[in-house]
LOLUMVO-936073 format. One record per residue (C-alpha): z, x, y; residue in one letter; residue number from 0. Coordinates in Angstrom, 2 decimals, padded with zeros to 5 digits, always signed. Layout:
BEGIN
r c3:Z&c1:X&c2:Y&pakol:a&palo:NUM $
...
This chain:
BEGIN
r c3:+126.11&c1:+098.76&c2:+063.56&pakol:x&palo:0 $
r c3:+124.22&c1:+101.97&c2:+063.72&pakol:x&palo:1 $
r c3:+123.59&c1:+104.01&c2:+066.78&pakol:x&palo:2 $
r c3:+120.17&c1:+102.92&c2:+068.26&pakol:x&palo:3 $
r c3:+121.59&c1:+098.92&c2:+068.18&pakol:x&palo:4 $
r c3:+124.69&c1:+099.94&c2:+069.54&pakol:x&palo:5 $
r c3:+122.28&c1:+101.66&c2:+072.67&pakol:x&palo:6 $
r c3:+119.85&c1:+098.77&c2:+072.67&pakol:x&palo:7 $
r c3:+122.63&c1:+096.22&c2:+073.35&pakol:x&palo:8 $
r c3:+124.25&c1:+098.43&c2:+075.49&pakol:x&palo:9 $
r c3:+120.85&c1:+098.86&c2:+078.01&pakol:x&palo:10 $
r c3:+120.06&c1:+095.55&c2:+077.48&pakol:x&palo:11 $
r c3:+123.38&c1:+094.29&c2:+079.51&pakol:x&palo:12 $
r c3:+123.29&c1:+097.01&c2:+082.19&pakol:x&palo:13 $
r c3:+119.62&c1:+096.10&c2:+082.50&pakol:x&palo:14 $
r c3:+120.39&c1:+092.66&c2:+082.37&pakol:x&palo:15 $
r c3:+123.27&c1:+093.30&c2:+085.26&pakol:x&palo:16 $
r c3:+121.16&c1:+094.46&c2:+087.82&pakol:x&palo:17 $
r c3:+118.68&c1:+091.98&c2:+087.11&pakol:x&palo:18 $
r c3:+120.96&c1:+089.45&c2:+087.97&pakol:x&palo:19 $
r c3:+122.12&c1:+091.33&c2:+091.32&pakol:x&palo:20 $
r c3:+118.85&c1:+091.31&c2:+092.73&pakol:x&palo:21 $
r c3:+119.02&c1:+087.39&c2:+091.77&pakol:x&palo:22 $
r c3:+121.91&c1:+087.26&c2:+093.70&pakol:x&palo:23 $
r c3:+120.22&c1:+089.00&c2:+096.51&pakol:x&palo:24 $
r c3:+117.40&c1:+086.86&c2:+096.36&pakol:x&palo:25 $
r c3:+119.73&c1:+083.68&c2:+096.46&pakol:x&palo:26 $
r c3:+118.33&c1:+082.18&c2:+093.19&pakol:x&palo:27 $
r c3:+120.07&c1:+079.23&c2:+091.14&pakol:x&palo:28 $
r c3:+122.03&c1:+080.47&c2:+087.76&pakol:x&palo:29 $
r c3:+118.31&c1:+079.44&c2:+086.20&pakol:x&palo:30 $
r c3:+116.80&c1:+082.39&c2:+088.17&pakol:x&palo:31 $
r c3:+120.27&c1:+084.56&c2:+087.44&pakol:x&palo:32 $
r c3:+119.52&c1:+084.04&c2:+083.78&pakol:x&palo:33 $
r c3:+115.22&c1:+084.53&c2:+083.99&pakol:x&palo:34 $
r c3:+115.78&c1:+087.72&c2:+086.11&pakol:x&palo:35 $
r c3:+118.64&c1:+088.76&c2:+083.56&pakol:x&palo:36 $
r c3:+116.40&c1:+088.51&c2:+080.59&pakol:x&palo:37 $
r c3:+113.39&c1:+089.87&c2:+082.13&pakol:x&palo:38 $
r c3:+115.15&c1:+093.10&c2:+082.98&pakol:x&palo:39 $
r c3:+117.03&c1:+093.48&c2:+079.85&pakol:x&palo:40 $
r c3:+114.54&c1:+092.62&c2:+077.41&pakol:x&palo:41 $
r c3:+111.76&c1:+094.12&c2:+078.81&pakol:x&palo:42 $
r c3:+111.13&c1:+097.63&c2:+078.31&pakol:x&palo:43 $
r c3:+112.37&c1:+096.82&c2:+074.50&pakol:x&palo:44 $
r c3:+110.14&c1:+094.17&c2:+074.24&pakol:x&palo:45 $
r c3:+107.17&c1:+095.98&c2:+075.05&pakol:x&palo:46 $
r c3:+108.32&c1:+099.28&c2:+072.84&pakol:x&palo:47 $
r c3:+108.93&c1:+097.24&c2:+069.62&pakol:x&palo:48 $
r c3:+105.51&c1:+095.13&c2:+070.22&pakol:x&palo:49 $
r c3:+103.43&c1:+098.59&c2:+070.93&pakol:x&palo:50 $
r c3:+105.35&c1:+100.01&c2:+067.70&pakol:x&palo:51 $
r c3:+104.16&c1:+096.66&c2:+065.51&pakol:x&palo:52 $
r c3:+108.12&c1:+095.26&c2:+065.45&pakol:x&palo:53 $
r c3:+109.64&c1:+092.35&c2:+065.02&pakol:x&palo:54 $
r c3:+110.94&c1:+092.37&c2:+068.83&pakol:x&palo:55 $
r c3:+114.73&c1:+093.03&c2:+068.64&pakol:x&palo:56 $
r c3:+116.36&c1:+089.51&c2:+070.56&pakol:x&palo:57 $
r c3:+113.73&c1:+087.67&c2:+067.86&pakol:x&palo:58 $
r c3:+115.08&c1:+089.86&c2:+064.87&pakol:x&palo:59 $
r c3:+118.50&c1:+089.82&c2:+066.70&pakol:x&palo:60 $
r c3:+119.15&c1:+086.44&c2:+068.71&pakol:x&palo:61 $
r c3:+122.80&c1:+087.62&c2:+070.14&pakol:x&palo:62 $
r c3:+120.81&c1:+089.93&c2:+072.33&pakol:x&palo:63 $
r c3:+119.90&c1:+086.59&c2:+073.99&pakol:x&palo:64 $
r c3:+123.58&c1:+085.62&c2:+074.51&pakol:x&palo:65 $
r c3:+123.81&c1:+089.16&c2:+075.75&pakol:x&palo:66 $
r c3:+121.71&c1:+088.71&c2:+078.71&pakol:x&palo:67 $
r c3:+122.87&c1:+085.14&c2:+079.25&pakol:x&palo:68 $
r c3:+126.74&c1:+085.66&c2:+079.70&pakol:x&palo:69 $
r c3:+125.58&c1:+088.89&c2:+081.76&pakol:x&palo:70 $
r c3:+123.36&c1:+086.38&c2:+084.07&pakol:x&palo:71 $
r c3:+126.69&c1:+083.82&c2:+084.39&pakol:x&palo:72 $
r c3:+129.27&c1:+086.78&c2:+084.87&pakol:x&palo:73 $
r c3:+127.00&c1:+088.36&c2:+087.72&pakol:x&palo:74 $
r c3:+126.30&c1:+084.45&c2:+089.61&pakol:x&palo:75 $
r c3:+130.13&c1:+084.07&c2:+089.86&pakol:x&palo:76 $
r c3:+130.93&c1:+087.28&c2:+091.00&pakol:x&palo:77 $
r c3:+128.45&c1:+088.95&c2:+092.82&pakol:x&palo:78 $
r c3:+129.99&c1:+088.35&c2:+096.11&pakol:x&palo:79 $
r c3:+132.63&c1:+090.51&c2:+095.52&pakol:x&palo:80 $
r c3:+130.56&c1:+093.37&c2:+095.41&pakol:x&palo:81 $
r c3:+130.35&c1:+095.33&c2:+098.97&pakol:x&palo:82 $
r c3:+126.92&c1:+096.90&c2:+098.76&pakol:x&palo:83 $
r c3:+124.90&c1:+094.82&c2:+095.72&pakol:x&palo:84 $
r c3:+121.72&c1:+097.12&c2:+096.38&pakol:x&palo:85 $
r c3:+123.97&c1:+100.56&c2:+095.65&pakol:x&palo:86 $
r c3:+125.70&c1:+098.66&c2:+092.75&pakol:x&palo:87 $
r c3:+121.66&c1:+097.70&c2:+091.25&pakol:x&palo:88 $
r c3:+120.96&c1:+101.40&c2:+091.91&pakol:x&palo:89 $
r c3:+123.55&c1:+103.22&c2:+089.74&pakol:x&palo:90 $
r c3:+123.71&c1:+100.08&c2:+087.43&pakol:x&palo:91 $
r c3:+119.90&c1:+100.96&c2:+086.79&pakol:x&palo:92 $
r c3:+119.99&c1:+104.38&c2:+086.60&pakol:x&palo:93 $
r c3:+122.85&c1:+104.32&c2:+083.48&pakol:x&palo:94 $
r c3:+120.58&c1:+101.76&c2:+081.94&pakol:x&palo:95 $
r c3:+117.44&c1:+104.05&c2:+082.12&pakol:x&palo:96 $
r c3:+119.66&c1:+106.58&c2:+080.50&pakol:x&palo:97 $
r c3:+121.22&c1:+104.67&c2:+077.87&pakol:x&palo:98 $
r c3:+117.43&c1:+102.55&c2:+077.34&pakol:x&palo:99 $
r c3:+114.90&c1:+106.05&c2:+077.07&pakol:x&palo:100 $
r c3:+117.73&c1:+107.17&c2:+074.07&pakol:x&palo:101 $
r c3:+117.33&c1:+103.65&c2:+072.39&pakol:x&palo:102 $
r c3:+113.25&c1:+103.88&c2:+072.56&pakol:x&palo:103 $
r c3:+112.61&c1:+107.42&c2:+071.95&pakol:x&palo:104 $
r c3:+115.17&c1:+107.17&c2:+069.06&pakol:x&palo:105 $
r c3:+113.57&c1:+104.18&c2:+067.45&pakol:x&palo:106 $
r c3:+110.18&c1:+105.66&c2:+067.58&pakol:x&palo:107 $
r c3:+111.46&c1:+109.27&c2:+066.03&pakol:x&palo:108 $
r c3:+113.06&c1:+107.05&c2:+063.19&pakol:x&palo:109 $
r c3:+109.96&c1:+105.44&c2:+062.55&pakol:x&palo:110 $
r c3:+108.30&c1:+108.87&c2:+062.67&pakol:x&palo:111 $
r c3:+106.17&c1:+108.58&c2:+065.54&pakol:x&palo:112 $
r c3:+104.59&c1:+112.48&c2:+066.83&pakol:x&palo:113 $
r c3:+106.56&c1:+113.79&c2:+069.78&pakol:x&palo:114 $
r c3:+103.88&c1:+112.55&c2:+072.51&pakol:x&palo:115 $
r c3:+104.50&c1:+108.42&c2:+071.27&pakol:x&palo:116 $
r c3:+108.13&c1:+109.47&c2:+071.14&pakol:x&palo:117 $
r c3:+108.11&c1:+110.04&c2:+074.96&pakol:x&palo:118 $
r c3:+105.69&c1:+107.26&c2:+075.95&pakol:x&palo:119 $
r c3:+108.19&c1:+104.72&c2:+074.10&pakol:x&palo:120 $
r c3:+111.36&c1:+106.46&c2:+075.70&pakol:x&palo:121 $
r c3:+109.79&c1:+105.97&c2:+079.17&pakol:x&palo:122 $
r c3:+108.57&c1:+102.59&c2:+078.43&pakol:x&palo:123 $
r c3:+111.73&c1:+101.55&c2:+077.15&pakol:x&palo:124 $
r c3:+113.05&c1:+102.73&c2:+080.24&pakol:x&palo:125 $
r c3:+110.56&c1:+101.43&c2:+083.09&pakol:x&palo:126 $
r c3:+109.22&c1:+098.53&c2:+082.21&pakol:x&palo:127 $
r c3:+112.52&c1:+096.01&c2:+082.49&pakol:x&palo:128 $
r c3:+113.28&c1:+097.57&c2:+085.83&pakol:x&palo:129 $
r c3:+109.42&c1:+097.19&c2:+086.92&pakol:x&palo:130 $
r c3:+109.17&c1:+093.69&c2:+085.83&pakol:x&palo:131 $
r c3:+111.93&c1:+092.59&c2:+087.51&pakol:x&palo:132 $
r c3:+111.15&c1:+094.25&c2:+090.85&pakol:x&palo:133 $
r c3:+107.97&c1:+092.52&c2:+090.96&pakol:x&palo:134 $
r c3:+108.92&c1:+088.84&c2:+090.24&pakol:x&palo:135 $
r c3:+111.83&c1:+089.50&c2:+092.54&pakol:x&palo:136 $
r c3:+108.79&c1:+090.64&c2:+095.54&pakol:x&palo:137 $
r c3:+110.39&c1:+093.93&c2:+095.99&pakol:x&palo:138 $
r c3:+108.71&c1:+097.79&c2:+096.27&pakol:x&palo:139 $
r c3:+109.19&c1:+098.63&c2:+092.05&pakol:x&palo:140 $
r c3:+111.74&c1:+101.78&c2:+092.15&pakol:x&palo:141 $
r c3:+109.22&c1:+103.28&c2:+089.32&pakol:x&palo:142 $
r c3:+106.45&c1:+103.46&c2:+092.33&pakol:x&palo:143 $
r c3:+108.73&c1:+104.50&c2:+095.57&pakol:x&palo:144 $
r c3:+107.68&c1:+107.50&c2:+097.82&pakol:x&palo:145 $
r c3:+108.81&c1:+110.46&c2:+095.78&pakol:x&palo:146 $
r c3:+111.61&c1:+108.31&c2:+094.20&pakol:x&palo:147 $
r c3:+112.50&c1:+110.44&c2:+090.77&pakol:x&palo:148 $
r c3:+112.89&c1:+107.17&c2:+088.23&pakol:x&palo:149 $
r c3:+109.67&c1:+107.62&c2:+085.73&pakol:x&palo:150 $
r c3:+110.53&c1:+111.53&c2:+086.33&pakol:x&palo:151 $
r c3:+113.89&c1:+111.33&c2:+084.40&pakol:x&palo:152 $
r c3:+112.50&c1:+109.07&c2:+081.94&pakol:x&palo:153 $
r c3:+109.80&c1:+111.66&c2:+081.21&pakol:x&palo:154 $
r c3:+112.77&c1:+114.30&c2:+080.95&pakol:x&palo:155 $
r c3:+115.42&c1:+112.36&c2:+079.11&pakol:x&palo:156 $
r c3:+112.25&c1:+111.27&c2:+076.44&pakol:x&palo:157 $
r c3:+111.43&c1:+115.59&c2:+076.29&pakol:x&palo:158 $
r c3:+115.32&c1:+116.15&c2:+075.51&pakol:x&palo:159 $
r c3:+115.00&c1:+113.85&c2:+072.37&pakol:x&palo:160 $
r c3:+111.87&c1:+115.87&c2:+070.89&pakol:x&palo:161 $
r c3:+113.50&c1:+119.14&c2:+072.11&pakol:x&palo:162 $
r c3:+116.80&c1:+117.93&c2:+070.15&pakol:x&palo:163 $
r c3:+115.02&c1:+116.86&c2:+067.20&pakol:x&palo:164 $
r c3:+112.64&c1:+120.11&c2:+067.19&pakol:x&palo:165 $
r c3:+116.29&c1:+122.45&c2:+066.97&pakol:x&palo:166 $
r c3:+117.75&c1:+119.96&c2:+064.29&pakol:x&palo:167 $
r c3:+120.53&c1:+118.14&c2:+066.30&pakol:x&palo:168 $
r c3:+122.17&c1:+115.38&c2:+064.83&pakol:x&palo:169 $
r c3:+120.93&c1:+111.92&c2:+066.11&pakol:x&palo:170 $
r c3:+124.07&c1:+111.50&c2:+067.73&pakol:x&palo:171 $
r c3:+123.71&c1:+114.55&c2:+069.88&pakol:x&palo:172 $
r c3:+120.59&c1:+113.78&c2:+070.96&pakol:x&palo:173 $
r c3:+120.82&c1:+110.56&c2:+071.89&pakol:x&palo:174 $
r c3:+123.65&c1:+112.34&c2:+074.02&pakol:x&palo:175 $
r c3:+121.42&c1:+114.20&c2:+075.37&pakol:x&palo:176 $
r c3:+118.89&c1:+112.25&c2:+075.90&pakol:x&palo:177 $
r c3:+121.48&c1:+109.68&c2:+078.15&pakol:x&palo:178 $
r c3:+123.37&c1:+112.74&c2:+079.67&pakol:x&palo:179 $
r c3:+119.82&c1:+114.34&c2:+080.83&pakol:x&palo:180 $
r c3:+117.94&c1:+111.16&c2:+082.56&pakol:x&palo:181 $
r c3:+121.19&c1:+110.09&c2:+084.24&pakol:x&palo:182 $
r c3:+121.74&c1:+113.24&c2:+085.05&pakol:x&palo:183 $
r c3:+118.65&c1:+113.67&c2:+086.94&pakol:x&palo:184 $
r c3:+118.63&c1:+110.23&c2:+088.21&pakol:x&palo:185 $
r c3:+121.82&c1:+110.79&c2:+089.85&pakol:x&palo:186 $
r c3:+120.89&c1:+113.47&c2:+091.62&pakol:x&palo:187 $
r c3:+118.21&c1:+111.41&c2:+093.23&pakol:x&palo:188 $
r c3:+120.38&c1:+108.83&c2:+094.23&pakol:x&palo:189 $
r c3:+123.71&c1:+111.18&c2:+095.62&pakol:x&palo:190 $
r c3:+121.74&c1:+114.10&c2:+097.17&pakol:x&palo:191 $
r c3:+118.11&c1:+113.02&c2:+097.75&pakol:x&palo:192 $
r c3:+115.97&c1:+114.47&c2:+095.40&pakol:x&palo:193 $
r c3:+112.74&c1:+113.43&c2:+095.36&pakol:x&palo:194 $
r c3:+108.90&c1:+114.65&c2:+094.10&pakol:x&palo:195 $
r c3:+106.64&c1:+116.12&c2:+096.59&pakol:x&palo:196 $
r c3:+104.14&c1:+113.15&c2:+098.01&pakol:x&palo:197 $
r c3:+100.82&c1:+113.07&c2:+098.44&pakol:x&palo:198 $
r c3:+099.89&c1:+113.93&c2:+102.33&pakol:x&palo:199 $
r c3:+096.12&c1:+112.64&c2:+103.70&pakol:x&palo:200 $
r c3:+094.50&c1:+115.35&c2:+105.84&pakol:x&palo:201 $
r c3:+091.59&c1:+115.25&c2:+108.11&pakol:x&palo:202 $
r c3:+087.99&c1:+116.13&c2:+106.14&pakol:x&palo:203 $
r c3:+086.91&c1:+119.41&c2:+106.82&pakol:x&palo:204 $
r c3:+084.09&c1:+119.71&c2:+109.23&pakol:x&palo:205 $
């Protein structure tokens, strides 16, 4: 099992975690567990390997499937042990995004895609689960909060994989990297309140 499968499975159950949570915060049967599950988890893949003419990965690869399944089941039984489920969905999500912009900005640099679709596939990887989710589940999508740093760190994670690749670093290293850097910033967000500057409406000028 080679490196990017080994972070594709491993962002698809995180992903697939958290979608699950906010199923359990939403009160939905184990049918709704399992939809929001796979809707989170095979998302942003989903949309990376169609835009990059693949065979999507839990078509190619049914056990990602069984991944987001058993994910869906483990979270409906024990969700209610879990003191603060929105926290939990938070830093769930943000070591997914990490672990998912590596998997899509790697696969697109092994296909040998220029630096600027290497980043757009990283992010995508990275966003699109998480934003699909949010909005079947009626909530504010954490990609479009006020000054909320989440499409930020994929940008930054997806720039550490071309940067890695540009000073010959080992695939290894910079999917590293490329995890170490988006979670990084993501964290910060979430511990000590880092956020972008927003937009502020002012009176026309007379």
């Amino acid at each position: 099992m080679t490196l990017l499968v080994l972070l594709d499975y491993a962002a698809t159950l995180v992903f697939a975690l958290t979608g699950a949570l906010v199923a359990s915060r939403a009160q939905l049967d184990i049918v709704g567990f399992a939809f929001l599950a796979g809707l989170t988890g095979l998302g942003g893949g989903t949309l990376r390997d169609v835009l990059l003419d693949r065979t999507p990965v839990w078509i190619a690869d049914p056990n990602y499937l069984a991944v987001v399944t058993l994910a869906a089941i483990f979270v409906f039984f024990t969700a209610h042990l879990i003191e603060s489920r929105l926290k939990a969905i938070h830093w769930l999500d943000a070591v997914a995004l990490g672990v998912a912009v590596a998997a899509g900005a790697g696969v697109a640099q092994r296909m040998g895609q220029p630096a600027a679709v290497v980043m757009v596939m990283g992010i995508a990887t990275g966003c699109a689960g998480g934003l699909a989710r949010d909005v079947v589940a009626n909530e504010v999508p954490l990609v479009l909060k006020q000054g909320e740093l989440y499409v930020t760190c994929a940008l930054v994670g997806s720039l550490a994989t071309v940067i890695a690749a540009a000073l010959g670093a080992a695939p290894a290293l910079s999917g590293i990297l490329t995890v170490a850097a988006t979670f990084a910033l993501r964290a910060g967000s979430l511990a000590l309140g880092w956020r972008l500057p927003v937009y502020k409406p002012r009176p026309p000028r007379a």
